[in-house]
Structure formats: structure tokens, C-alpha cells
C-alpha positions as CSV (number, residue, x, y, z in Angstrom):
1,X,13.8,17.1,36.0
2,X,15.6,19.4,34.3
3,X,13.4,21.4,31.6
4,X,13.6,20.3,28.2
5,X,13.1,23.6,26.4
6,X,16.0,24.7,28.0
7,X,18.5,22.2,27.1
8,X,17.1,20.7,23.8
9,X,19.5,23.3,21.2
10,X,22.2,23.0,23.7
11,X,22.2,19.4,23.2
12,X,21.7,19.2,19.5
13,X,24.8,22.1,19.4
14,X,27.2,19.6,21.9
15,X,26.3,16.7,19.8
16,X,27.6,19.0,16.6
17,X,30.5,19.7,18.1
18,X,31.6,16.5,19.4
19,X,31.1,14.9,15.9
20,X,33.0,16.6,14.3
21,X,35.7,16.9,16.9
22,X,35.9,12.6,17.5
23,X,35.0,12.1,13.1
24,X,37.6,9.3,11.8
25,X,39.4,9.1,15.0
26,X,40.7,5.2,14.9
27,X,41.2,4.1,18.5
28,X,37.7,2.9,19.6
29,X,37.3,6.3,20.9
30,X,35.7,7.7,17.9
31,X,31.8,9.7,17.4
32,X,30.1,6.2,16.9
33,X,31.6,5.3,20.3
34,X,30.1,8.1,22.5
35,X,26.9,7.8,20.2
36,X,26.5,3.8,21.3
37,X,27.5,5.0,24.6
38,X,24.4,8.1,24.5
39,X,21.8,5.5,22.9
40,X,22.4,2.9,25.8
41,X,23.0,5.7,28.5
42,X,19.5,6.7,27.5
43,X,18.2,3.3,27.8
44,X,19.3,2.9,31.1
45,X,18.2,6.2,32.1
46,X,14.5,5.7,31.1
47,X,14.4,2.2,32.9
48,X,16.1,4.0,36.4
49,X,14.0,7.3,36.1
50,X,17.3,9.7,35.5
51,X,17.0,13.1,34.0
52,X,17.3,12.1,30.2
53,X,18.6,15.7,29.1
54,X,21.6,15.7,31.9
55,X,22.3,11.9,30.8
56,X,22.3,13.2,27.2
57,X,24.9,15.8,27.5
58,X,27.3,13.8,30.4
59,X,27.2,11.0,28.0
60,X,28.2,13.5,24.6
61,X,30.9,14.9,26.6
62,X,32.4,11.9,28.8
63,X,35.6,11.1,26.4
64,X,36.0,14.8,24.9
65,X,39.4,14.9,26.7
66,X,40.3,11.4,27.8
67,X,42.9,10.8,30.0
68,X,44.6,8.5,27.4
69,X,45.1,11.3,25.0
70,X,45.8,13.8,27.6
71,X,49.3,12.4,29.8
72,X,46.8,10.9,32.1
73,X,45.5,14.0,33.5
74,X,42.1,13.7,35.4
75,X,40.7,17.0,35.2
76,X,41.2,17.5,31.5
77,X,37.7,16.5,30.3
78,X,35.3,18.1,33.2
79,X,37.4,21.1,32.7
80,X,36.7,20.9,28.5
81,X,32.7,19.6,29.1
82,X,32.4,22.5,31.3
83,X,33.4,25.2,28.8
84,X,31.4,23.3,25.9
85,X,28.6,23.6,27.6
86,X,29.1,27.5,28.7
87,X,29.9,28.0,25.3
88,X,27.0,27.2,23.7
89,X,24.4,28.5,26.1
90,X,24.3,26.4,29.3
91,X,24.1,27.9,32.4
92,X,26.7,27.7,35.2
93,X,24.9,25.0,37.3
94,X,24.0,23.1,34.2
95,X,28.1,23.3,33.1
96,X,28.8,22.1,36.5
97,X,26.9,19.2,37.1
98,X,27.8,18.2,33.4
99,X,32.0,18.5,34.5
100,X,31.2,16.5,37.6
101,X,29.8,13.7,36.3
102,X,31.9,13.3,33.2
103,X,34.8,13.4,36.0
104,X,33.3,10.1,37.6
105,X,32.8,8.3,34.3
106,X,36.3,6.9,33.5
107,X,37.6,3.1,34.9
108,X,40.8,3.6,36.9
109,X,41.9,0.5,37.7
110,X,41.0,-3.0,39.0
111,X,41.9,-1.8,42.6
112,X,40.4,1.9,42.5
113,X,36.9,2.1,43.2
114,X,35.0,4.7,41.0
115,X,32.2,5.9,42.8
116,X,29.1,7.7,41.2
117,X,27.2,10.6,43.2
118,X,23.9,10.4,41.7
119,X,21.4,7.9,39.0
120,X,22.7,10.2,36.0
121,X,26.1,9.5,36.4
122,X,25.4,5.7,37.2
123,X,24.0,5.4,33.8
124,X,26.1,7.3,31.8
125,X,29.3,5.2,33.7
126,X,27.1,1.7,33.1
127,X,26.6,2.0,29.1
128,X,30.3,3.8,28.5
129,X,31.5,0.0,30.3
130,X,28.6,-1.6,28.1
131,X,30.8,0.0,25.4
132,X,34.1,-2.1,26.6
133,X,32.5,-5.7,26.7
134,X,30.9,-7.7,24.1
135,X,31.6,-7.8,20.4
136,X,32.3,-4.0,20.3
137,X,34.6,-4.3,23.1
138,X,36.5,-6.8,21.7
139,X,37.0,-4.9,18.2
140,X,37.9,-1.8,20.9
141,X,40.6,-3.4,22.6
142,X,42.6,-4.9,19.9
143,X,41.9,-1.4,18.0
144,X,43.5,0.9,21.3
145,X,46.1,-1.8,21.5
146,X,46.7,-1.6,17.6
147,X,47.1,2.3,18.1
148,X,50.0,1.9,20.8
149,X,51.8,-1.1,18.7
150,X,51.0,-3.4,21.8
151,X,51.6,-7.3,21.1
152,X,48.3,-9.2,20.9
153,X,48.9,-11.5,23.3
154,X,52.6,-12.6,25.0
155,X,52.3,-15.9,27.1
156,X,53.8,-16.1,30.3
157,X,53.1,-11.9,31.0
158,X,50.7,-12.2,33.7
159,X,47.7,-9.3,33.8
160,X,48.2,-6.7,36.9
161,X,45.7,-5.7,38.9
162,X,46.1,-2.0,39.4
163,X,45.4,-0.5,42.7
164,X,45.9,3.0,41.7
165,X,45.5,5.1,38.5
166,X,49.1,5.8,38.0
167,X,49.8,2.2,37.3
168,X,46.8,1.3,35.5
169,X,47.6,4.6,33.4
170,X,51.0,3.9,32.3
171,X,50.5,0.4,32.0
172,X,52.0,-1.3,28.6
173,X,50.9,-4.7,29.1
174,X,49.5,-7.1,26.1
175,X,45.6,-6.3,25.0
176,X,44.8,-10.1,26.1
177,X,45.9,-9.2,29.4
178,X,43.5,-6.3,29.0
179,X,40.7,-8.7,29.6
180,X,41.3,-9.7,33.1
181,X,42.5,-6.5,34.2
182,X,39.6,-4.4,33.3
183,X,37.0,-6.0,30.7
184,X,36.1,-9.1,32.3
185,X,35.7,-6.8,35.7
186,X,33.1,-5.0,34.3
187,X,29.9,-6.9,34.6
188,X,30.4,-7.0,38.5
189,X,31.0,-3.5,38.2
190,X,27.9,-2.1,36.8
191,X,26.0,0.3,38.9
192,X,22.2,0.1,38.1
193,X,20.1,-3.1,37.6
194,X,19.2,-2.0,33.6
195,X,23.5,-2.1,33.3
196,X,23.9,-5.9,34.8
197,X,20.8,-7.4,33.1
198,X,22.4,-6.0,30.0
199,X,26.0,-7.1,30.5
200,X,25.2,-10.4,30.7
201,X,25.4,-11.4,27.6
202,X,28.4,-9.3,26.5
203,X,30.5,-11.3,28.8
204,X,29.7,-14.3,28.3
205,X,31.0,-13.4,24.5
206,X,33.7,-12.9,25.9
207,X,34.4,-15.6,27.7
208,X,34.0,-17.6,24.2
209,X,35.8,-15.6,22.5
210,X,39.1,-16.0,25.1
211,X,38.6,-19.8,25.1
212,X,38.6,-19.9,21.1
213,X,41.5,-17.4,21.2
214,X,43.4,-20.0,23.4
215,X,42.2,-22.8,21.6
216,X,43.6,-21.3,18.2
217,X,46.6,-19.8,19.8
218,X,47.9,-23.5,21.2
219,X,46.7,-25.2,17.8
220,X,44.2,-27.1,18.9
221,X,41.3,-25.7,16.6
């Protein structure tokens, strides 16, 4: 494990700077997203025996460019978490694990699998899905969709099930549709045992909350 004296002030001076950096920002991408996403990283990590202070940083720096705010380019935010980390004192192994792992956090696509290369990067991918499902995720989708003046919902447009980034990317669809191409995936998709015990529950809300949302949406309650 990593020592903790050597990463404890780099961590508290990340965690400054990405407050203050994601502060108000109105997506579902904001500071109390990637501190939900940290706190449940964390959790995972102590139950799968991960290096807490790697976990830590990766899960601080995993949306600090996200390919949704950056023309869908990949190697935006590994290339920012690298030179956050340099800056405030990490050394170059340290910066380059970090940029690795915060490259193989991001969902690409219903088709695209999204391997992980080590425990760390597992957890850190688990609780940044845990983020997308459940009660939070629903508020996060119709916020993101809100943001890009997406419809709600538009019967009859069918979700599509992306087998590549560039499609899933650019992809304009409904937020309803949202659900079945990504969100309702996730559970399936979780990586460590902590991550599917835990997403349980979050989708089975959401499988209610789809079957009121039909329910109202026809008139029937």
C-alpha cells in the first residue's frame, strides 16, 4: 500500500482544487457528485482490500475533464489528473497510475466493454455507476438531459444500444431512453462483489420509478 504520509496533503490539496473547480456546476456533474462517488469508492475499497489513498485521488479526479464537456475526447481527463497531481507534489509514478485509472472509469456504451486493470480502478468505476442508478441517478439524468434541452420522454423513439463510443457520444436521444441504454445496464455491470450487493436496491427504484412514469404518462394513475 501506498504510504499514507506521503499522499495525505496531496490529497487534501486535489480535493481543494476540484471543489472549487466543479462548485455550482448544474448537470449532475458537480463537487457533491465526485464527493458521493469518493465516499462509496472508499467503501468499496475497504471491503475489497484496495489502496485507499490511490482510490481517494482516482475517485477526486475521475470527471475533472469529462468527455461530455470536452467534444468527446478520451484522453482529456488522464491528461488533466496527471498534471493536478504533479502539480501539487505527487510523484511521477503516483501521477501516472492516477491518469490511468481515471482513463478506465467512464461508461462508453451498451456494446463497449470497459475493462479495469487493477481492484483500485474497479472501485472507483463501481461507486461512479452507483452514482448513475437509484434516486440520485434518476435526479442525474433528467438534470444532464435538462442541460442539453433533451425531451423527457418521446414514445415510439426506441433506445439504441451503442457498440462504440462515437455513437453513444453523440447520441441525442430522449433521457427515458437513457434508462435502457445505460442505467438499467449498470447493476450487471458492476465489477467487485461490495458494487452488486449495493446496486441492488438502486435498481430496483428504478424499475418503480419507470413503471409509475408509464403509468402516469398513459393516465392511468
Amino acid at each position: 500500500m501506498t504510504e499514507i504520509s506521503e499522499l495525505t496533503d496531496l490529497i487534501r490539496r486535489v480535493e481543494d482544487r476540484v471543489r472549487s473547480h466543479f462548485d455550482g456546476e448544474g448537470t449532475g456533474h458537480d463537487w457533491h457528485h465526485i464527493d458521493r462517488v469518493r465516499n462509496v469508492a472508499l467503501t468499496l475499497a475497504k471491503q475489497e482490500g484496495a489502496d485507499l489513498e490511490i482510490v481517494e485521488l482516482v475517485a477526486l479526479l475521475h470527471d475533472i475533464a469529462d468527455h461530455k464537456f470536452h467534444n468527446n475526447d478520451l484522453s482529456e481527463g488522464p491528461r488533466q489528473a496527471r498534471a493536478i497531481v504533479l502539480e501539487f507534489g505527487g510523484s511521477e509514478s503516483i501521477a501516472e497510475k492516477v491518469a490511468k485509472l481515471v482513463g478506465e472509469i467512464s461508461f462508453k456504451g451498451a456494446g463497449v466493454p470497459t475493462p479495469v486493470s487493477c481492484v483500485e480502478a474497479a472501485c472507483v468505476q463501481d461507486a461512479d455507476r452507483m452514482d448513475a442508478i437509484g434516486a440520485i441517478g434518476v435526479a442525474r439524468a433528467f438534470a444532464y438531459g435538462g442541460s442539453k434541452n433533451r425531451p423527457i420522454y418521446t414514445p415510439g423513439t426506441k433506445p439504441t444500444m451503442h457498440t462504440d463510443f462515437k455513437s453513444y457520444a453523440t447520441d441525442e436521444g430522449h433521457t427515458i431512453n437513457h434508462f435502457y441504454e445505460k442505467l438499467l445496464l449498470l447493476k450487471d455491470r458492476m465489477n467487485t462483489e461490495s458494487g452488486r450487493k449495493m446496486a441492488e436496491d438502486r435498481h430496483r427504484f428504478m424499475e418503480g420509478f419507470l413503471a409509475q412514469f408509464y403509468a402516469e404518462w398513459s393516465g392511468d394513475k
